[in-house]
C-alpha positions in Angstrom: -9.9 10.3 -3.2 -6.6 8.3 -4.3 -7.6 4.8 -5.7 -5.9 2.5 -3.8 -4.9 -1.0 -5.6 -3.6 -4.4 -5.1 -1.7 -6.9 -7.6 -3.7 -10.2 -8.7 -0.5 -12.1 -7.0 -1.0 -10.5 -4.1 -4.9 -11.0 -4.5 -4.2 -14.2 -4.6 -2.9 -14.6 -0.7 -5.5 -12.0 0.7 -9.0 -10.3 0.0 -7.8 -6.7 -0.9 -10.2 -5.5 -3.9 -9.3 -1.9 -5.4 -10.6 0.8 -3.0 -10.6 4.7 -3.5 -9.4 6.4 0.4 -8.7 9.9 1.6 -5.3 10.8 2.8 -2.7 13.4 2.5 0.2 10.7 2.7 0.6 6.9 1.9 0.3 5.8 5.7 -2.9 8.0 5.6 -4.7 6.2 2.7 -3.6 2.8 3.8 -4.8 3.7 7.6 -8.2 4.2 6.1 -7.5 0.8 3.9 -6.3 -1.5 6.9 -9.1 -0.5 9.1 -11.5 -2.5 6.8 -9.4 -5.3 6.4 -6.7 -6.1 9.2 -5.4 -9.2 7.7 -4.5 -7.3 4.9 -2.5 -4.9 7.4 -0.8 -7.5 8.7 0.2 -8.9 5.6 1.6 -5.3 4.2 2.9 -3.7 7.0 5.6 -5.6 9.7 5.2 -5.0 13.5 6.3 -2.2 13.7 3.8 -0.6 10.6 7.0 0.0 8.5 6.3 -1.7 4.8 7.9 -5.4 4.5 10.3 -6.4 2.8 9.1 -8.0 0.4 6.2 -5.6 -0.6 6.5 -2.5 -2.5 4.2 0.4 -3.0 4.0 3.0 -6.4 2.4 6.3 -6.2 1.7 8.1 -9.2 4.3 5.8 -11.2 7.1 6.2 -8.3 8.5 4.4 -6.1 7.7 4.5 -2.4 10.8 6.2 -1.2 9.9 6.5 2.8 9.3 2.7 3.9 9.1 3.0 7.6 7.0 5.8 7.9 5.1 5.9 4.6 4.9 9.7 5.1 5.3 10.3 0.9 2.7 12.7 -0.3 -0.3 11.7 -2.1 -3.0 13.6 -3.7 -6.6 13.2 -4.4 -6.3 12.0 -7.7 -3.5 9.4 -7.1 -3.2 6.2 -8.1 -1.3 4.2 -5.4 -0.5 0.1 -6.2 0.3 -2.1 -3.6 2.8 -5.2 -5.0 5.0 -7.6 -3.7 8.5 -7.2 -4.2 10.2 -9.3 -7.2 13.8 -10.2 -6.4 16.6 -12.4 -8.3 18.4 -12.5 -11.2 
């Protein structure tokens, strides 16, 4: 199962301790994630389930590359970190 973890700063706004999910993508694990915890969806995902803006995801060291439908591959053995975005100068 991919092990499924949160930043302390984002820990800090909602309960979201490190999980281990199945899933063949990113939207797949994090399904299994959200259905848990739902404020912790809505705090991720917009209304319309893409990721928000200010929110980013790794997997495996790599950058989420699809944000809208979270469709990037992930294995059983990945390690996926959930973050909020860092912006400025």
């Amino acid at each position: 199962m991919a092990k499924v973890v949160f930043t302390t700063n984002l820990r800090r706004h909602v309960e979201c301790p490190i999980v281990e999910a199945e899933g063949q993508t990113v939207r797949e694990v994090l399904r299994v994630v959200f259905a848990k915890n739902d404020r912790l969806r809505n705090y991720v995902l917009d209304d319309q389930a893409a990721l928000r803006k200010h929110m980013t995801i790794l997997v495996d060291g790599s950058r989420l590359r699809d944000l809208v439908g979270l469709s990037d591959p992930v294995k059983p053995t990945s390690n996926i970190y959930v973050l909020q975005a860092l912006s400025g100068g």
